[in-house]
N, C-alpha and C positions, 0 to 999 in steps of 0.2 A: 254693862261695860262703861257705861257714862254718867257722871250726873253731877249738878249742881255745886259749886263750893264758893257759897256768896254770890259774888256777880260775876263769876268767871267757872266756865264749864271745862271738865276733865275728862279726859279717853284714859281710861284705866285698866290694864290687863294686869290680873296674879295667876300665874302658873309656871310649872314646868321650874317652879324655883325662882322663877325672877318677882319683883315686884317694877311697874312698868308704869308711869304717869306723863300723861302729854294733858298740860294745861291750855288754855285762850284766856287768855287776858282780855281788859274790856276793852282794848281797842282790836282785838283780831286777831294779834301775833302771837303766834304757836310754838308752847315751849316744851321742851324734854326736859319736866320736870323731875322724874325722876327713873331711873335705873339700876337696879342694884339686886343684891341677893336676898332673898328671905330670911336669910341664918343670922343678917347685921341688918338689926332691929334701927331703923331710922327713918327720921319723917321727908316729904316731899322737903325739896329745896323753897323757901317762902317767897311770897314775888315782895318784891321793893320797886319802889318808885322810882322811876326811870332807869331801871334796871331789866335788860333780859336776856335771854339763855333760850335763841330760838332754835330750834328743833333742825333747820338747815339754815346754811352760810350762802348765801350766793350774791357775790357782788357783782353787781352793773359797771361798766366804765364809765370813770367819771364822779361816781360816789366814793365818800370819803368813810370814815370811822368814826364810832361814837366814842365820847369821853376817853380817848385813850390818841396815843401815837406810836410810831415803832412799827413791826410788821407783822403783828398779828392777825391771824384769818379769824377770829373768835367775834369781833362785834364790828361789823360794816352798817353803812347804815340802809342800802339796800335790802337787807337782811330783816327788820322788823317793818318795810313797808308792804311784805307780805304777810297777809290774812287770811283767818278761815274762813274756808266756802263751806265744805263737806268732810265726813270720813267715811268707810266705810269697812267689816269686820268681814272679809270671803276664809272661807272654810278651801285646804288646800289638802293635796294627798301629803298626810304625813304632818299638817299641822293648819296653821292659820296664816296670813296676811292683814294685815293695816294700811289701810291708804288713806291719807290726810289730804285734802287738793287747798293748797292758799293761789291766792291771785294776788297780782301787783297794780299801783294805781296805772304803770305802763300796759296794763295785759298779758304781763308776764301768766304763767300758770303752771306753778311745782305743785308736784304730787310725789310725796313721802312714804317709800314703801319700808314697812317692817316685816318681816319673815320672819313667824315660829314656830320651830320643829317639838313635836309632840316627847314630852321628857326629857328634853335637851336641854340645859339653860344656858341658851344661845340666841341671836337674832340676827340676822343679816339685813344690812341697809342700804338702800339707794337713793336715788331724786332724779326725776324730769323734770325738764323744762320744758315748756311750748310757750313759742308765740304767737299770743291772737287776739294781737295788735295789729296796726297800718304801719310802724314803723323797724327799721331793724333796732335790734337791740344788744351790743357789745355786753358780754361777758369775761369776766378774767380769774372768777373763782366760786366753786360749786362743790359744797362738803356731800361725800357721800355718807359722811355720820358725822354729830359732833356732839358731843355729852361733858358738860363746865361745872359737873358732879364727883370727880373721881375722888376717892379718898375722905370721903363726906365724913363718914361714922367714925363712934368714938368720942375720944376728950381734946388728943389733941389737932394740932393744927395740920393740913397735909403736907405743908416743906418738912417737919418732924417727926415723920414716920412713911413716907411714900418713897418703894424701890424701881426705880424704871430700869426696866431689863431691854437693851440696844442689840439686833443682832446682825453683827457685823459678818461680812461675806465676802467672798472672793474665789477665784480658779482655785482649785485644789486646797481652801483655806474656809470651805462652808461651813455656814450656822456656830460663828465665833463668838459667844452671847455673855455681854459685861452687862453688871450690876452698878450702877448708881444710884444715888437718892439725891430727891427733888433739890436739898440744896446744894449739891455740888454742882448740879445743874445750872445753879441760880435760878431755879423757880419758887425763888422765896416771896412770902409777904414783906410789905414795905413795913420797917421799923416804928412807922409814924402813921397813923392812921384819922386822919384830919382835911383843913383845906391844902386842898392838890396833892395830897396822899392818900388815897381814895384805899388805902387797905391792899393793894396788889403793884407785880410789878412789871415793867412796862416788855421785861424778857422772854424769852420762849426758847423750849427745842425743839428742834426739826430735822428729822432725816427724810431722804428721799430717794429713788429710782430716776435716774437719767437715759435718755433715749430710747433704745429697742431693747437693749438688755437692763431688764426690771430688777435683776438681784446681781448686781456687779457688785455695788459695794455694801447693801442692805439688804437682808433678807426684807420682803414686804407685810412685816410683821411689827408685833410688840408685847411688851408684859407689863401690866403697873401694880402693882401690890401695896397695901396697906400694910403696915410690920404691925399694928394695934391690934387692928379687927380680923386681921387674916382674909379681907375683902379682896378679890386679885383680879382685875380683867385681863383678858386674851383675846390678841385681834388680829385681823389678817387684813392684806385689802388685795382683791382680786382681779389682777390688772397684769398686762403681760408688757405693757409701756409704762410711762413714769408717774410717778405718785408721789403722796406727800402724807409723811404723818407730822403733826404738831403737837406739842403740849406745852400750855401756859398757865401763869396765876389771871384768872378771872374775878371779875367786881364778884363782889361781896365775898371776896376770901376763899375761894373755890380754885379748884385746877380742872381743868378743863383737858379736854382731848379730841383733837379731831382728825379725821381723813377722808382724802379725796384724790381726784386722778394731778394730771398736771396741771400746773397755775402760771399766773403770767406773772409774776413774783419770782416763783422758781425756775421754771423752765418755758416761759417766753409765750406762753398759751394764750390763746386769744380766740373766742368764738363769735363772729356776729352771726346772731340769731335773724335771721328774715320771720317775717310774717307770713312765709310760703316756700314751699321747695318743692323741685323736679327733678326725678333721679331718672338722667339720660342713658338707656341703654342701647348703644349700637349692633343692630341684628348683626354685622359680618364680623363679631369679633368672638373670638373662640372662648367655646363655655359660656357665652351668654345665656344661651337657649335651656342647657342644661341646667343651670342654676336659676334661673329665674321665676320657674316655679317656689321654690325653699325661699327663698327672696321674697314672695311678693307675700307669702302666707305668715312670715315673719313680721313683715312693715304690717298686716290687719291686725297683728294679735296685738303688737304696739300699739295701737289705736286710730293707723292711719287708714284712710280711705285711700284707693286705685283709683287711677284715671287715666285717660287720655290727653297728650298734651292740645289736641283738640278741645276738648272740653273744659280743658282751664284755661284757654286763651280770650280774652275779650277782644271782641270784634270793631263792633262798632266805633267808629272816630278813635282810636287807639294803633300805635306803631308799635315795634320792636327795636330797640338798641342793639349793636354786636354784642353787647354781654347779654341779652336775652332780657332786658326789660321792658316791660312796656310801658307806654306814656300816652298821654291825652293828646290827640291832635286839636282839640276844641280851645 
């Protein structure tokens, strides 16, 4: 499944029709190097120097973007100071799993799951976060996929041959699905490709889900076609609240695509991650008792341990705040 290419190791899956590459660079950071069909004969995307195309997005508050401006979610700089720890190959009914675990110099710690069904060329994707750090840690965007590959193969460029299919929606007006291509979009490359024209442009499109209702005016989907190679993804993202898909021209000449749930960009999202949490269940409240079984066997398969808030309170020389913090009395 893995091995060697120079100084930089590769997690590599061929099957079921896809060809499948997640590189490490020499400093850590974990790229989806490549994704594509078997049938469009083409090589990994090459790594360049101070260039990368990491495998998730997840920006920290407070961190900025690399080499670029504008408001693309494609290259944060939070995003390559995550590294590889581990991965792992689990055998699943009906296919396989991928888990990639990087860590952050804060203690952050994503784990990148891929899903493959047996004959299907398909994959389903997600990402955790935990923190286990001392400190919180503000979040405001976390890709549940993002592959800055699409439209790769072939001769030409992808603003001259890539169709994005948009599916517009509405009450009594479902799955209204227009056809454009990437440069009516304007996700064209820069004319000039030199100093401060780095080959790409600073533009993007983006639809999205706003509030409780996920398909008011977008279905939570998309299409992107190559007209050259007849190369086509199909995507959904599985969310019954708001999301966001994007697509942009990425460094080194690439179009990119990504999706995730809601951001603080689009729809005002904002997570501060603790270094800990306790999920308060009050006995006199109705269906607590009944659900809390299905509840708790859920949080262990996720990886959490049960406890008592007994057991995770510190005693000694330590108080409690009305928001339930504790501090040092020493």
């Amino acid at each position: 499944m893995s091995d060697q290419n120079g100084n930089m190791k590769t997690i590599e899956l061929h099957e079921n029709g896809l060809d499948i590459q997640f590189r490490i660079r020499e400093n850590g950071v974990v790229e989806l190097a490549d994704l594509s069909s078997q049938e469009v004969k083409k090589a990994a995307m090459e790594p360049k120097e101070d260039i990368y195309y990491p495998a998730v997005e997840i920006h920290r508050s407070g961190t900025g973007s690399l080499n670029m401006h504008a408001y693309k979610n494609n290259i944060n700089q939070s995003s390559v100071d995550f590294v590889y720890e581990k991965h792992e190959l689990k055998e699943q009914d009906g296919g396989k799993e991928l888990e990639i675990v990087m860590v952050s110099p804060e203690k952050l710690k994503a784990v990148y799951h891929m899903r493959l069904f047996d004959g299907v060329p398909a994959v389903q994707t997600w990402t955790e976060i935990t923190n286990e750090g001392s400190e919180d840690q503000g979040l405001t965007y976390v890709s549940s996929f993002i592959y800055q590959g699409i439209s790769r193969g072939g001769d030409k460029p992808y603003y001259k041959k890539t169709d994005i299919y948009v599916p517009f929606n509405s009450w009594c007006c479902e799955a209204q699905w227009q056809k454009y291509d990437a440069e009516t979009l304007n996700l064209n490359g820069m004319v000039v490709d030199g100093f401060n024209h780095q080959g790409y442009g600073l533009n993007r499109y983006c639809y999205s889900g706003k509030g409780t209702w996920s398909t008011c005016e977008y279905l939570p989907m998309g299409i992107a076609e190559d007209r050259e190679t007849g190369e086509t993804y199909i995507f959904q993202v599985e969310s019954s609240g708001q999301w966001l898909i994007e697509y942009g021209s990425a460094q080194g000449g690439n179009l990119y695509l990504t999706v995730s749930g809601a951001t603080e960009q689009e729809h005002g999202w904002y997570k501060n991650l603790k270094p800990g949490a306790i999920l308060l269940f009050h006995n006199n409240t109705k269906y607590t008792a009944q659900a809390l079984d299905g509840i708790l066997v859920g949080l262990e398969e996720m990886g959490y341990s049960i406890g008592t808030v007994s057991e995770l309170v510190l005693r000694d020389n330590y108080g409690i705040d009305a928001e339930g913090r504790q501090y040092s009395l020493s």
